[in-house]
GUVEX-676831 format. One record per residue (C-alpha): residue number from 1; residue in one letter; y, x, z. Coordinates in nm, 4 decimals, decimal comma. Example, Ala and Ser with C-alpha at 12.3 -4.5 7.8 and 13.67 -1.06 7.14 Angstrom:
# residues 2
> num	residuo	Y	X	Z
> 1	a	-0,4500	1,2300	0,7800
> 2	s	-0,1060	1,3670	0,7140
//
This chain:
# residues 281
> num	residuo	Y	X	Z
> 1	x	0,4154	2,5393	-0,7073
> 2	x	0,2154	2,8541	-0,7411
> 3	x	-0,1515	2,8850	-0,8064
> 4	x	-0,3802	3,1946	-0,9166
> 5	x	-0,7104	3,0237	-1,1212
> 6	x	-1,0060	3,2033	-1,1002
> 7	x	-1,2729	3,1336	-1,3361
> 8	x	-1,6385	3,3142	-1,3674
> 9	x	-1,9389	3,2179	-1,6344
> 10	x	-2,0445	2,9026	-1,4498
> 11	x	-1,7483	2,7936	-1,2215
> 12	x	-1,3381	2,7604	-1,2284
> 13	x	-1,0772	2,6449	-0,9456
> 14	x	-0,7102	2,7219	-0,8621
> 15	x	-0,5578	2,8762	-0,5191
> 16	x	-0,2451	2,7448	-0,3784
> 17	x	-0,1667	2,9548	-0,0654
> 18	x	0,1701	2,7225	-0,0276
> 19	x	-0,0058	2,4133	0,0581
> 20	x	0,0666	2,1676	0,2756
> 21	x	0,0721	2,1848	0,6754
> 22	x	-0,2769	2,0911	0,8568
> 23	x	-0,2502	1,9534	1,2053
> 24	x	0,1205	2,1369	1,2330
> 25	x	0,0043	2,5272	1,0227
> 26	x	0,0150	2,6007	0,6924
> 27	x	-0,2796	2,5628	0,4862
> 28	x	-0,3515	2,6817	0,1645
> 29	x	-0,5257	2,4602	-0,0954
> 30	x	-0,8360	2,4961	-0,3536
> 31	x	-0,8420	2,2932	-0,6457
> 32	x	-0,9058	2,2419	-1,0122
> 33	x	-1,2999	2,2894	-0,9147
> 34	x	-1,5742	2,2897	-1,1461
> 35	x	-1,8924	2,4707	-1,1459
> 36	x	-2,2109	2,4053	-1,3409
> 37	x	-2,4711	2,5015	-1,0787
> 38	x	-2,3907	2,5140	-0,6840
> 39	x	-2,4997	2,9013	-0,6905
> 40	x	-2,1664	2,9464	-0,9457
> 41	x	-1,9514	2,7120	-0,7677
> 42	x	-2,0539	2,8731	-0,3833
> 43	x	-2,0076	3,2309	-0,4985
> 44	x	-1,6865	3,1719	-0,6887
> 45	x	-1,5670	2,9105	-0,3379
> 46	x	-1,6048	3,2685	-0,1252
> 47	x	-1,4145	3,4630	-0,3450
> 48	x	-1,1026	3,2126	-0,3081
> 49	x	-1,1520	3,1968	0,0320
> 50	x	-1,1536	3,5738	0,0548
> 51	x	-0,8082	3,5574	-0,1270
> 52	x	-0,6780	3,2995	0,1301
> 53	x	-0,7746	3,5155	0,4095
> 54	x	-0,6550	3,7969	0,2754
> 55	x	-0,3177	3,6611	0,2285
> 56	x	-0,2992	3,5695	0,5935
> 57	x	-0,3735	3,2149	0,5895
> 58	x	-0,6295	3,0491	0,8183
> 59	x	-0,6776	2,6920	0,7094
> 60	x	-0,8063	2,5399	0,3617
> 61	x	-0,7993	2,2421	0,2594
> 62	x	-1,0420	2,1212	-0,0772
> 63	x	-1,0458	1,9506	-0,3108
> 64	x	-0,6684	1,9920	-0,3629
> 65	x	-0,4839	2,0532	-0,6476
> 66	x	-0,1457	2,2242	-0,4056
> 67	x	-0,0182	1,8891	-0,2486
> 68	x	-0,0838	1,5095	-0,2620
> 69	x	0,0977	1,4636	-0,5362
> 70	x	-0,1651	1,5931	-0,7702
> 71	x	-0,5373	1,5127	-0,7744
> 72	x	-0,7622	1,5722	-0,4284
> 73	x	-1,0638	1,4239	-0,2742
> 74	x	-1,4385	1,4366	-0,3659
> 75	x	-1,5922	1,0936	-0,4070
> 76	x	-1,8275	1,0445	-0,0839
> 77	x	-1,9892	0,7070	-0,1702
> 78	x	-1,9973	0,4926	-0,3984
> 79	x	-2,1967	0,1883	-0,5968
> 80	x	-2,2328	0,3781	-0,9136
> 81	x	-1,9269	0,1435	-1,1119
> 82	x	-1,7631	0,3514	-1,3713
> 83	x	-1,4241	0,5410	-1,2350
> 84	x	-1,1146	0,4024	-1,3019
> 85	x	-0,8000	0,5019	-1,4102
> 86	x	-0,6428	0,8338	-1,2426
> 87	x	-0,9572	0,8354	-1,0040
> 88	x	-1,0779	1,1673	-0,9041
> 89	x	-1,4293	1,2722	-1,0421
> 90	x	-1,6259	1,5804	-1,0570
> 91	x	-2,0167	1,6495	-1,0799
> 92	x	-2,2470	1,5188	-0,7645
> 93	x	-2,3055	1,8405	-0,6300
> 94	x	-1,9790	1,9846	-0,6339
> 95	x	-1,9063	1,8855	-0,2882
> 96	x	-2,2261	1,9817	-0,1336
> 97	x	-2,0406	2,3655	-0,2555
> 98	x	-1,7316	2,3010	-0,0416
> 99	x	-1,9967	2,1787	0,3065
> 100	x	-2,2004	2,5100	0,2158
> 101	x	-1,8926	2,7230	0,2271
> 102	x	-1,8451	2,4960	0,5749
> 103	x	-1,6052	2,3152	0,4976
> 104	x	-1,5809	1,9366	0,6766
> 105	x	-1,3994	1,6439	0,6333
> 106	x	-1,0545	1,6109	0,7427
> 107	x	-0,9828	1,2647	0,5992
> 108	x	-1,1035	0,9654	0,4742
> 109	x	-0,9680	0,7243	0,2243
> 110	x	-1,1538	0,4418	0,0107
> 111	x	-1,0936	0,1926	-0,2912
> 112	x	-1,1491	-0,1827	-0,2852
> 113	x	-1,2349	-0,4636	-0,5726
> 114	x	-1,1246	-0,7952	-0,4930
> 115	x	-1,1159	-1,1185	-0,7157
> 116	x	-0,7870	-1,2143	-0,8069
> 117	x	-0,8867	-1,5744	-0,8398
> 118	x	-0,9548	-1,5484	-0,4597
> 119	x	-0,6110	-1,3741	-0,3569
> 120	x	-0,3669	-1,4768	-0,5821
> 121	x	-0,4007	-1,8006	-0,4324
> 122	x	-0,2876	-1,7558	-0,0962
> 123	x	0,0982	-1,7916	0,0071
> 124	x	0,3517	-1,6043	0,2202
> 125	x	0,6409	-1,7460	0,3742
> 126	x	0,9951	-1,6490	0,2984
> 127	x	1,1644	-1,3624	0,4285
> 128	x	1,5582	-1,2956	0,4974
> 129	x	1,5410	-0,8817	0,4574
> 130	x	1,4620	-0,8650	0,1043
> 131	x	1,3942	-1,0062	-0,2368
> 132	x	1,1136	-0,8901	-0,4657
> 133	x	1,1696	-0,8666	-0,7998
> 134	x	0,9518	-0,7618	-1,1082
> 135	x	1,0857	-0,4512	-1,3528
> 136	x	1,2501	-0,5653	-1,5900
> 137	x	1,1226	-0,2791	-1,8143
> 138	x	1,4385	-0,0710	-1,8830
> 139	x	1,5169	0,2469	-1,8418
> 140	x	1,1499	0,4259	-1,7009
> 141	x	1,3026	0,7171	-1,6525
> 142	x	1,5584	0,5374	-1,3817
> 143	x	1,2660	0,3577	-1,2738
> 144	x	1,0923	0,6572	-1,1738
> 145	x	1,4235	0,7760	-0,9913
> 146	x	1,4211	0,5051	-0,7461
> 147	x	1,0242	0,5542	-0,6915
> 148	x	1,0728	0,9204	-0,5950
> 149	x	1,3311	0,8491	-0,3341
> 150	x	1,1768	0,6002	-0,1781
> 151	x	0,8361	0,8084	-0,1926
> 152	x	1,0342	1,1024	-0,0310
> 153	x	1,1301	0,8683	0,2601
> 154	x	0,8413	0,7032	0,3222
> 155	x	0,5614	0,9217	0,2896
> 156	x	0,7544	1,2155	0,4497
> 157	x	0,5009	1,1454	0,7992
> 158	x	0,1781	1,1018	0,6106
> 159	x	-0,0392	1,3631	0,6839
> 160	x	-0,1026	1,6458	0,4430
> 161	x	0,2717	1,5302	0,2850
> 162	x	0,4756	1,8243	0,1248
> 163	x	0,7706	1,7927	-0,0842
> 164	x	0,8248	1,7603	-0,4593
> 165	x	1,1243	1,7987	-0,6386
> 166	x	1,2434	1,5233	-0,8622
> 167	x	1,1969	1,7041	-1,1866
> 168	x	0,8718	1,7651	-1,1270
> 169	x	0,7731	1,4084	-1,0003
> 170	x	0,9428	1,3148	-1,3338
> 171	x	0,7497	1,5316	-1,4923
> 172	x	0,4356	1,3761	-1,3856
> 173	x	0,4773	1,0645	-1,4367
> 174	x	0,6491	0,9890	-1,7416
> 175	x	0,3617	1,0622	-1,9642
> 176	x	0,2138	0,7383	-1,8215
> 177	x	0,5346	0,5546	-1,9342
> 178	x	0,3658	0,3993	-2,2233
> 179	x	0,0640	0,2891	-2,0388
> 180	x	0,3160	0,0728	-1,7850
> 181	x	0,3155	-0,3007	-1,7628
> 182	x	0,6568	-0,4350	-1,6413
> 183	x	0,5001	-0,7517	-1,4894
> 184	x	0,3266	-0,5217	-1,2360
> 185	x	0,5525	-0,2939	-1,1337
> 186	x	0,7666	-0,4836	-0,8566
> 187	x	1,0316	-0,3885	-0,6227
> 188	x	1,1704	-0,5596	-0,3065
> 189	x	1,5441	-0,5249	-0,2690
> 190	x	1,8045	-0,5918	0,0463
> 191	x	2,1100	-0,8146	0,0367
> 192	x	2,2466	-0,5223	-0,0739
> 193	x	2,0618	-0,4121	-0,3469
> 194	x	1,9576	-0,1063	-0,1441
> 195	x	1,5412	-0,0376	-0,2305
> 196	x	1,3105	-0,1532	0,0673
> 197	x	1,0041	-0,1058	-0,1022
> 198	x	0,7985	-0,0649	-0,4212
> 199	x	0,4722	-0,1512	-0,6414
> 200	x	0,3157	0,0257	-0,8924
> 201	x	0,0278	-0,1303	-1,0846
> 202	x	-0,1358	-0,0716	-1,4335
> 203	x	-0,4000	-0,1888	-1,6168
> 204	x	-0,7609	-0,0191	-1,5591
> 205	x	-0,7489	0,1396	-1,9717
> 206	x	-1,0488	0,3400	-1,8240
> 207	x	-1,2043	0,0293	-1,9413
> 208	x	-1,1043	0,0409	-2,2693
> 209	x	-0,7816	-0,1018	-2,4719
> 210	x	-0,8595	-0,4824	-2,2851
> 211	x	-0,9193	-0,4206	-1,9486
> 212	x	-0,9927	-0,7066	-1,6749
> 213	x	-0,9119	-0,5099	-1,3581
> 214	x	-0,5578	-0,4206	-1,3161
> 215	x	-0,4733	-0,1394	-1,0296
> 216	x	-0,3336	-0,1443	-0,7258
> 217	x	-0,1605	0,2198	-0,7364
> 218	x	0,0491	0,3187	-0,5256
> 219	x	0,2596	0,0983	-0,2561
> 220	x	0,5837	0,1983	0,0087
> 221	x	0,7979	0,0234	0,1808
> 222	x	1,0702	0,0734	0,4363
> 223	x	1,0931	-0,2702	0,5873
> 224	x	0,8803	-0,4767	0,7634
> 225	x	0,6302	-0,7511	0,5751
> 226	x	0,7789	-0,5845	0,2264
> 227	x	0,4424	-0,4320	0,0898
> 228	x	0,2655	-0,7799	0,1766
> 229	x	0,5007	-0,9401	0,0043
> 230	x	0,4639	-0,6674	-0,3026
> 231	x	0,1142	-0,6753	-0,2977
> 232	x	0,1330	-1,0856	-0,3513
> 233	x	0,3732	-1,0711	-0,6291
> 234	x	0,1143	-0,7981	-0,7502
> 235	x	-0,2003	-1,0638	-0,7483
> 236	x	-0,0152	-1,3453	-0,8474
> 237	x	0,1755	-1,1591	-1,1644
> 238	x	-0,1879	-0,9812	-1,2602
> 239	x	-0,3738	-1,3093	-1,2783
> 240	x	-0,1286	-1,4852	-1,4844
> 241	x	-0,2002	-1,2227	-1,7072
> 242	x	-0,5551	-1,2660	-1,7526
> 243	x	-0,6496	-1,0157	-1,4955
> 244	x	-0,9986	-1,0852	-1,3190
> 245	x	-1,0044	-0,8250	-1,0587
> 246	x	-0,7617	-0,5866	-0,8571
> 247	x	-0,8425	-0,2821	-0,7349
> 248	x	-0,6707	-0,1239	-0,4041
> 249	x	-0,6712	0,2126	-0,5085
> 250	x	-0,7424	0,5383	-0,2938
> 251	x	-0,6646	0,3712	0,0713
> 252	x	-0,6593	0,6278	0,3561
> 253	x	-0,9011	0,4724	0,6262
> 254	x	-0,5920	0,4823	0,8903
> 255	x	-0,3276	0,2778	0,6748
> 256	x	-0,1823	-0,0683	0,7339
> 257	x	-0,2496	-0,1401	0,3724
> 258	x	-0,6875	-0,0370	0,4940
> 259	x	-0,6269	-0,3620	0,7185
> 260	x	-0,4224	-0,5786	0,4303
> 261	x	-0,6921	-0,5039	0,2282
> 262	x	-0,9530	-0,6126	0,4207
> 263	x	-0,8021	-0,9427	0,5069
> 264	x	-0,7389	-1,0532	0,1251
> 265	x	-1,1014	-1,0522	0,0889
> 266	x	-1,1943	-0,7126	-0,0996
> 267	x	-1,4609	-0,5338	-0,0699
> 268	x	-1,5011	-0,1647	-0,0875
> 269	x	-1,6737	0,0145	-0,3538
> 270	x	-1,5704	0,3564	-0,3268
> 271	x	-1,5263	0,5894	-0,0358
> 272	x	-1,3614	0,9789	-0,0549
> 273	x	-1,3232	1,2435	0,1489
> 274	x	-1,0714	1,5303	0,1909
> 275	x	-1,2075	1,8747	0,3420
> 276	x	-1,1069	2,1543	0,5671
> 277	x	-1,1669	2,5294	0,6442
> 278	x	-1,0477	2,7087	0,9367
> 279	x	-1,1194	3,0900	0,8960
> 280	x	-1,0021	3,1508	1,2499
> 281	x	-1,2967	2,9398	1,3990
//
Protein backbone atom coordinates (compact mmCIF):
# COMPACT_ATOMS: atom_id res chain seq x y z
CA UNK A 1 0.00 0.00 0.00
CA UNK A 2 1.25 3.35 -1.10
CA UNK A 3 0.72 6.65 0.59
CA UNK A 4 2.46 10.23 0.11
CA UNK A 5 2.09 12.17 3.87
CA UNK A 6 1.89 15.62 3.73
CA UNK A 7 2.50 17.56 6.74
CA UNK A 8 2.49 21.62 7.20
CA UNK A 9 3.10 23.70 10.72
CA UNK A 10 -0.35 22.94 12.13
CA UNK A 11 -1.74 19.82 10.25
CA UNK A 12 -0.51 16.15 8.85
CA UNK A 13 -2.48 13.30 6.82
CA UNK A 14 -1.53 10.56 4.30
CA UNK A 15 -2.92 10.04 0.52
CA UNK A 16 -3.68 6.67 -0.73
CA UNK A 17 -4.79 7.08 -4.40
CA UNK A 18 -5.19 2.99 -4.43
CA UNK A 19 -8.06 2.86 -2.17
CA UNK A 20 -10.82 0.94 -2.15
CA UNK A 21 -13.86 0.95 -4.75
CA UNK A 22 -16.92 3.42 -3.83
CA UNK A 23 -20.29 2.44 -5.16
CA UNK A 24 -18.33 0.24 -8.07
CA UNK A 25 -15.02 3.28 -8.93
CA UNK A 26 -12.00 3.61 -7.43
CA UNK A 27 -11.55 5.94 -4.70
CA UNK A 28 -8.63 7.20 -3.23
CA UNK A 29 -8.32 7.55 0.58
CA UNK A 30 -7.12 10.41 3.19
CA UNK A 31 -5.90 9.43 6.38
CA UNK A 32 -3.50 9.74 9.25
CA UNK A 33 -5.31 13.34 9.93
CA UNK A 34 -4.39 15.70 12.47
CA UNK A 35 -4.49 19.36 12.54
CA UNK A 36 -4.35 21.75 15.48
CA UNK A 37 -6.76 24.45 14.27
CA UNK A 38 -9.54 23.79 11.42
CA UNK A 39 -7.82 26.74 9.30
CA UNK A 40 -4.48 24.16 9.22
CA UNK A 41 -6.40 21.09 8.82
CA UNK A 42 -8.92 22.77 5.78
CA UNK A 43 -5.99 24.25 3.89
CA UNK A 44 -3.75 21.22 4.16
CA UNK A 45 -7.48 18.81 3.27
CA UNK A 46 -7.41 20.98 -0.30
CA UNK A 47 -4.04 20.39 -1.03
CA UNK A 48 -4.61 16.42 -0.83
CA UNK A 49 -7.53 16.73 -2.63
CA UNK A 50 -5.74 18.71 -5.30
CA UNK A 51 -3.26 15.70 -5.47
CA UNK A 52 -6.21 13.22 -5.85
CA UNK A 53 -7.59 15.14 -8.64
CA UNK A 54 -4.67 15.61 -10.19
CA UNK A 55 -3.91 12.03 -10.36
CA UNK A 56 -7.20 11.36 -12.07
CA UNK A 57 -9.26 10.14 -9.35
CA UNK A 58 -12.77 11.43 -8.61
CA UNK A 59 -13.94 9.99 -5.34
CA UNK A 60 -12.42 10.32 -1.64
CA UNK A 61 -13.15 8.72 0.97
CA UNK A 62 -11.93 10.18 4.85
CA UNK A 63 -11.00 9.35 7.45
CA UNK A 64 -9.13 6.35 5.96
CA UNK A 65 -5.97 5.12 6.56
CA UNK A 66 -5.86 3.11 2.54
CA UNK A 67 -8.43 0.26 3.31
CA UNK A 68 -10.53 -1.17 6.22
CA UNK A 69 -8.01 -2.93 7.48
CA UNK A 70 -6.36 0.01 9.12
CA UNK A 71 -7.97 2.77 11.20
CA UNK A 72 -11.12 4.96 9.58
CA UNK A 73 -14.10 6.74 10.85
CA UNK A 74 -14.54 10.01 12.85
CA UNK A 75 -16.52 9.54 16.04
CA UNK A 76 -20.09 11.26 15.33
CA UNK A 77 -21.71 10.88 18.79
CA UNK A 78 -21.06 9.85 21.68
CA UNK A 79 -21.75 9.98 25.76
CA UNK A 80 -18.38 11.31 26.59
CA UNK A 81 -17.04 7.49 28.15
CA UNK A 82 -13.38 7.20 27.69
CA UNK A 83 -12.34 5.29 24.19
CA UNK A 84 -11.52 1.94 24.28
CA UNK A 85 -9.12 -0.22 23.00
CA UNK A 86 -8.18 0.16 19.09
CA UNK A 87 -11.09 2.83 18.89
CA UNK A 88 -10.53 5.58 16.52
CA UNK A 89 -10.05 9.14 18.10
CA UNK A 90 -8.97 12.43 16.91
CA UNK A 91 -9.72 16.12 18.17
CA UNK A 92 -13.64 17.37 18.04
CA UNK A 93 -13.21 19.54 15.28
CA UNK A 94 -11.35 17.51 13.01
CA UNK A 95 -14.35 16.34 11.25
CA UNK A 96 -16.11 19.56 10.94
CA UNK A 97 -12.54 19.99 8.36
CA UNK A 98 -13.54 17.00 6.22
CA UNK A 99 -17.79 18.59 5.97
CA UNK A 100 -16.01 22.07 5.12
CA UNK A 101 -13.98 20.55 2.37
CA UNK A 102 -17.74 18.93 1.56
CA UNK A 103 -17.29 15.95 2.28
CA UNK A 104 -20.60 13.75 3.62
CA UNK A 105 -21.19 10.67 5.13
CA UNK A 106 -21.09 7.55 3.27
CA UNK A 107 -21.54 5.14 6.20
CA UNK A 108 -22.51 4.62 9.48
CA UNK A 109 -21.36 2.23 12.09
CA UNK A 110 -21.77 2.36 16.07
CA UNK A 111 -20.50 0.57 19.37
CA UNK A 112 -22.69 -0.92 22.08
CA UNK A 113 -22.18 -1.63 26.10
CA UNK A 114 -24.18 -4.31 27.39
CA UNK A 115 -24.09 -6.05 30.91
CA UNK A 116 -22.79 -9.35 30.78
CA UNK A 117 -24.74 -10.38 33.82
CA UNK A 118 -27.82 -9.70 31.57
CA UNK A 119 -26.59 -11.73 28.37
CA UNK A 120 -24.55 -14.32 29.46
CA UNK A 121 -27.53 -15.74 30.85
CA UNK A 122 -29.57 -16.50 28.02
CA UNK A 123 -29.30 -19.99 26.05
CA UNK A 124 -29.17 -21.19 22.44
CA UNK A 125 -30.17 -24.41 21.27
CA UNK A 126 -27.90 -26.92 19.65
CA UNK A 127 -26.87 -26.87 16.23
CA UNK A 128 -25.77 -29.89 13.75
CA UNK A 129 -23.34 -27.58 11.28
CA UNK A 130 -20.74 -26.78 13.67
CA UNK A 131 -19.02 -26.91 17.00
CA UNK A 132 -17.53 -23.89 18.77
CA UNK A 133 -14.60 -24.22 20.45
CA UNK A 134 -12.34 -21.78 22.53
CA UNK A 135 -8.35 -21.28 21.41
CA UNK A 136 -6.54 -23.26 22.97
CA UNK A 137 -3.70 -20.65 22.95
CA UNK A 138 -1.03 -22.25 20.69
CA UNK A 139 0.56 -21.27 17.97
CA UNK A 140 -0.82 -17.21 17.39
CA UNK A 141 0.83 -17.00 14.51
CA UNK A 142 -1.40 -20.14 13.01
CA UNK A 143 -4.15 -18.60 14.74
CA UNK A 144 -3.94 -15.56 12.81
CA UNK A 145 -3.67 -17.78 9.54
CA UNK A 146 -7.02 -19.20 9.86
CA UNK A 147 -8.50 -15.56 10.80
CA UNK A 148 -7.18 -14.07 7.54
CA UNK A 149 -8.76 -16.67 5.36
CA UNK A 150 -11.80 -16.67 6.70
CA UNK A 151 -11.71 -12.68 6.77
CA UNK A 152 -10.80 -12.84 2.99
CA UNK A 153 -14.00 -14.91 2.38
CA UNK A 154 -16.30 -13.32 4.28
CA UNK A 155 -15.82 -9.79 4.15
CA UNK A 156 -14.91 -9.91 0.40
CA UNK A 157 -18.86 -8.15 -0.26
CA UNK A 158 -18.66 -5.61 2.51
CA UNK A 159 -18.59 -2.40 1.18
CA UNK A 160 -15.42 -0.36 1.02
CA UNK A 161 -13.55 -4.14 1.25
CA UNK A 162 -10.08 -4.32 -0.57
CA UNK A 163 -7.64 -6.99 -0.26
CA UNK A 164 -4.68 -7.58 2.05
CA UNK A 165 -2.08 -9.92 1.69
CA UNK A 166 -1.37 -12.35 4.44
CA UNK A 167 1.97 -10.98 5.41
CA UNK A 168 0.75 -7.90 5.95
CA UNK A 169 -2.43 -8.93 7.97
CA UNK A 170 0.26 -10.84 9.98
CA UNK A 171 2.01 -8.04 10.28
CA UNK A 172 -0.68 -6.19 11.94
CA UNK A 173 -1.77 -8.17 14.19
CA UNK A 174 0.80 -10.00 15.88
CA UNK A 175 1.99 -7.14 17.93
CA UNK A 176 -1.31 -7.59 19.83
CA UNK A 177 -0.33 -11.27 20.46
CA UNK A 178 0.57 -10.62 23.98
CA UNK A 179 -2.45 -8.64 24.81
CA UNK A 180 -4.74 -11.94 23.67
CA UNK A 181 -6.87 -13.89 26.05
CA UNK A 182 -7.41 -17.51 24.82
CA UNK A 183 -10.77 -17.84 26.65
CA UNK A 184 -12.14 -15.19 24.25
CA UNK A 185 -11.01 -15.93 21.16
CA UNK A 186 -13.47 -18.77 19.86
CA UNK A 187 -13.95 -20.56 16.70
CA UNK A 188 -16.87 -22.66 15.33
CA UNK A 189 -15.76 -25.67 13.35
CA UNK A 190 -17.73 -28.27 10.80
CA UNK A 191 -17.81 -32.04 11.12
CA UNK A 192 -14.97 -31.67 9.28
CA UNK A 193 -12.85 -29.49 10.97
CA UNK A 194 -13.19 -27.02 8.08
CA UNK A 195 -13.52 -23.11 9.84
CA UNK A 196 -17.23 -21.77 9.72
CA UNK A 197 -16.65 -18.89 11.69
CA UNK A 198 -14.60 -16.90 14.22
CA UNK A 199 -14.40 -14.55 17.49
CA UNK A 200 -12.01 -12.27 18.48
CA UNK A 201 -12.26 -10.61 21.89
CA UNK A 202 -9.75 -8.87 24.31
CA UNK A 203 -9.79 -7.22 27.31
CA UNK A 204 -10.54 -3.26 27.27
CA UNK A 205 -6.43 -2.50 28.70
CA UNK A 206 -7.53 1.10 27.66
CA UNK A 207 -8.74 0.81 31.11
CA UNK A 208 -5.77 0.05 32.65
CA UNK A 209 -3.86 -3.43 33.55
CA UNK A 210 -7.58 -4.77 35.28
CA UNK A 211 -10.10 -3.97 33.02
CA UNK A 212 -13.99 -4.86 33.56
CA UNK A 213 -15.18 -4.55 29.95
CA UNK A 214 -13.88 -7.11 27.65
CA UNK A 215 -14.39 -6.39 23.64
CA UNK A 216 -16.35 -7.63 21.23
CA UNK A 217 -13.79 -7.21 18.14
CA UNK A 218 -14.24 -8.49 15.32
CA UNK A 219 -16.82 -11.47 14.29
CA UNK A 220 -17.32 -13.73 10.67
CA UNK A 221 -18.88 -16.49 9.91
CA UNK A 222 -19.73 -18.57 6.89
CA UNK A 223 -22.64 -20.57 8.18
CA UNK A 224 -25.81 -19.85 9.35
CA UNK A 225 -26.58 -19.14 13.37
CA UNK A 226 -22.48 -19.50 13.80
CA UNK A 227 -21.71 -15.83 14.98
CA UNK A 228 -24.80 -16.14 17.51
CA UNK A 229 -23.51 -18.97 18.70
CA UNK A 230 -19.79 -17.20 18.91
CA UNK A 231 -21.02 -14.26 20.35
CA UNK A 232 -22.68 -16.56 23.37
CA UNK A 233 -19.63 -18.51 24.01
CA UNK A 234 -18.10 -14.87 23.97
CA UNK A 235 -20.54 -13.57 27.03
CA UNK A 236 -20.62 -16.61 28.78
CA UNK A 237 -16.53 -17.24 28.71
CA UNK A 238 -16.04 -13.20 29.58
CA UNK A 239 -18.22 -13.33 32.66
CA UNK A 240 -16.71 -16.32 34.12
CA UNK A 241 -13.82 -14.31 34.02
CA UNK A 242 -14.86 -11.51 36.03
CA UNK A 243 -15.88 -9.42 33.14
CA UNK A 244 -18.78 -6.82 33.94
CA UNK A 245 -19.49 -5.44 30.60
CA UNK A 246 -19.03 -6.28 26.76
CA UNK A 247 -18.67 -4.01 24.29
CA UNK A 248 -19.88 -4.68 20.48
CA UNK A 249 -17.30 -2.91 18.86
CA UNK A 250 -17.52 -0.62 15.63
CA UNK A 251 -21.01 -2.19 14.18
CA UNK A 252 -21.89 -0.92 10.68
CA UNK A 253 -25.62 0.30 11.04
CA UNK A 254 -26.63 -2.30 8.08
CA UNK A 255 -25.14 -5.61 9.72
CA UNK A 256 -26.93 -8.66 11.09
CA UNK A 257 -24.69 -8.43 14.08
CA UNK A 258 -26.54 -4.17 14.42
CA UNK A 259 -29.81 -6.40 14.97
CA UNK A 260 -28.00 -9.25 17.38
CA UNK A 261 -26.91 -6.54 19.22
CA UNK A 262 -29.85 -4.90 19.83
CA UNK A 263 -31.75 -7.92 20.90
CA UNK A 264 -29.12 -9.00 23.75
CA UNK A 265 -30.02 -5.90 25.44
CA UNK A 266 -27.07 -3.32 24.69
CA UNK A 267 -27.25 -0.12 24.39
CA UNK A 268 -25.31 2.16 22.17
CA UNK A 269 -22.85 4.59 23.31
CA UNK A 270 -20.93 5.49 20.42
CA UNK A 271 -21.86 6.31 16.88
CA UNK A 272 -19.13 6.94 13.70
CA UNK A 273 -19.22 7.98 10.50
CA UNK A 274 -17.23 7.32 7.29
CA UNK A 275 -17.06 10.27 4.59
CA UNK A 276 -17.04 10.85 0.91
CA UNK A 277 -15.88 13.32 -1.85
CA UNK A 278 -16.86 13.21 -5.35
CA UNK A 279 -14.78 15.82 -7.38
CA UNK A 280 -16.86 15.10 -10.45
CA UNK A 281 -20.10 16.50 -8.75
Amino acid sequence: MTKENIQTKGAKLSVYLQGPDWDGAPAATIGDFSCETPEAGLELLQTAIGRVRYAGVDRIIGPMSGDTWHSYRFVSDSDGSAPFLMEPTHKSHEPDVFRAAGFAAISKYFSARVSLAQTANSSLAAVDGFDVEPWDGTNPEELFRQVYQLSVEAFSRNAFYKPISERDFLAMYMPVVPMLKRELIFFARRPDSSLAGFLFGIPNYAEGPKPTAAILKTYASLERGAGRHLASHFHKSALKLGFVSAIHALIHDDNQSADRSVVEGATVFRRYNLLGLRLDD
